[in-house]
TITIDREN-387468 format. One line per field, with one value per residue (C-alpha): residue in three letters; x, y, z. Coordinates in Angstrom, 3 decimals. Layout:
<rs>
type [ala:...]
X [X:...]
Y [Y:...]
Z [Z:...]
</rs>
This chain:
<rs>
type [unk:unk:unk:unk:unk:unk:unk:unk:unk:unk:unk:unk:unk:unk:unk:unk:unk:unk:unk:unk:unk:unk:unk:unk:unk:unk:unk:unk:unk:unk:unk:unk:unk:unk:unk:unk:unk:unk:unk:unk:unk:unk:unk:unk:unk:unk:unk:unk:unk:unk:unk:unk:unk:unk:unk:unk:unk:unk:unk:unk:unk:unk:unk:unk:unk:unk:unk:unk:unk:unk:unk:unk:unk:unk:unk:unk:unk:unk:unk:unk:unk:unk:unk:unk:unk:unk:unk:unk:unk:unk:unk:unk:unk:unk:unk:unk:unk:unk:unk:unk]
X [0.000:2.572:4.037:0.929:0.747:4.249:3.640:0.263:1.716:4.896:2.500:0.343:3.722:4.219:0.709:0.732:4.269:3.003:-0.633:1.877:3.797:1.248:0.657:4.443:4.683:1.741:3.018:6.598:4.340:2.477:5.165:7.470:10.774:13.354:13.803:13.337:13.294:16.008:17.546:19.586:16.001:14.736:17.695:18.159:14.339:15.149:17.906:15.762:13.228:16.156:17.297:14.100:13.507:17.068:15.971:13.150:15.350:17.867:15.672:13.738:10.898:9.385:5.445:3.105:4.758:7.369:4.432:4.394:8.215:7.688:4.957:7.299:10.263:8.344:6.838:10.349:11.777:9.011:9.287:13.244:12.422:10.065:12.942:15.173:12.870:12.191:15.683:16.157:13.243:14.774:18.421:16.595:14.661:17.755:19.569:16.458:16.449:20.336:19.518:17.449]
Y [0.000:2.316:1.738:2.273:5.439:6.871:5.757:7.826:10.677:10.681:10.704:13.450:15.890:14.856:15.662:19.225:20.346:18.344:20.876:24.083:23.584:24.086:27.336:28.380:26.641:29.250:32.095:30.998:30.135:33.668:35.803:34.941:35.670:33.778:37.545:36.508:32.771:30.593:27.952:26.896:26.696:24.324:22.296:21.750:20.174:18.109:16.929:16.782:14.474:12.883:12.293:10.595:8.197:7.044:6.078:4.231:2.061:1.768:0.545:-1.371:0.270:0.515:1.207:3.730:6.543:6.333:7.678:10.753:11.636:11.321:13.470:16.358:15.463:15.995:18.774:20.788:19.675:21.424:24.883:24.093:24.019:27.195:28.766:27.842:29.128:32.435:32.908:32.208:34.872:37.625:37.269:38.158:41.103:42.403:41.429:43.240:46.468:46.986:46.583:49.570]
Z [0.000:1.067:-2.776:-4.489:-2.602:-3.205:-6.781:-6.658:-5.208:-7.419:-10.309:-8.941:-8.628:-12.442:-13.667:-11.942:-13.594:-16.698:-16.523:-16.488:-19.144:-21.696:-20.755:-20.923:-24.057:-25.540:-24.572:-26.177:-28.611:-29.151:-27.896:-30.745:-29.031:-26.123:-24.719:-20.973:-21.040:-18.906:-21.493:-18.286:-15.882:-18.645:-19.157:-15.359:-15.254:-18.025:-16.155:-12.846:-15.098:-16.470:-12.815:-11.645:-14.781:-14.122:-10.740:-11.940:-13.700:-10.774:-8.021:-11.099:-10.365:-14.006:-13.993:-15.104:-13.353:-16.392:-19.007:-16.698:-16.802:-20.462:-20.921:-18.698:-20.792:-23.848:-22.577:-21.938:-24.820:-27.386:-25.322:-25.955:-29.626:-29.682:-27.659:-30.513:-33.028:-31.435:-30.934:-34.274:-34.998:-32.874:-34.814:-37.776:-36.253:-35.008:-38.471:-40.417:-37.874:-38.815:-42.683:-42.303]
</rs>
């Protein structure tokens, strides 16, 4: 029981960072630039998630939970690709601004 309960409440934590990043990824999404956003913040949770699926496999612990650290990891790594795009799209504001 006591298992099934750090199990539940390991995938609870998971589901409410998984239910914020959407909203981070729309507004990198709508905002169209990476002015403000912390590369290093996202790659350290990607190592935190990293962390904990590793730990998974250690203590051979592999169950559901593992969908749930895949969904986060997922979920980092497209805002790491809009952040790549919209630094990509503020280069070529700043490129265009110094054309004119």
């Amino acid at each position: 029981m006591i298992e099934l309960t750090g199990d539940l409440l390991e995938m609870l934590m998971l589901l409410c960072f998984a239910a914020s990043w959407p909203f981070n990824i729309r507004k990198s999404w709508i905002c169209r630039t990476a002015v403000g956003k912390s590369v290093a913040f996202e790659l350290i949770i990607e190592l935190g998630y990293s962390f904990g699926v590793a730990r998974k496999f250690v203590i051979g612990d592999i169950d559901y939970v593992l969908a749930f650290y895949a969904l986060d990891i997922i979920l980092v790594a497209v805002d790491l690709a809009l952040y790549v795009r919209n630094r990509r799209l503020d280069l070529g504001r700043v490129s265009a601004n110094a054309n004119n």
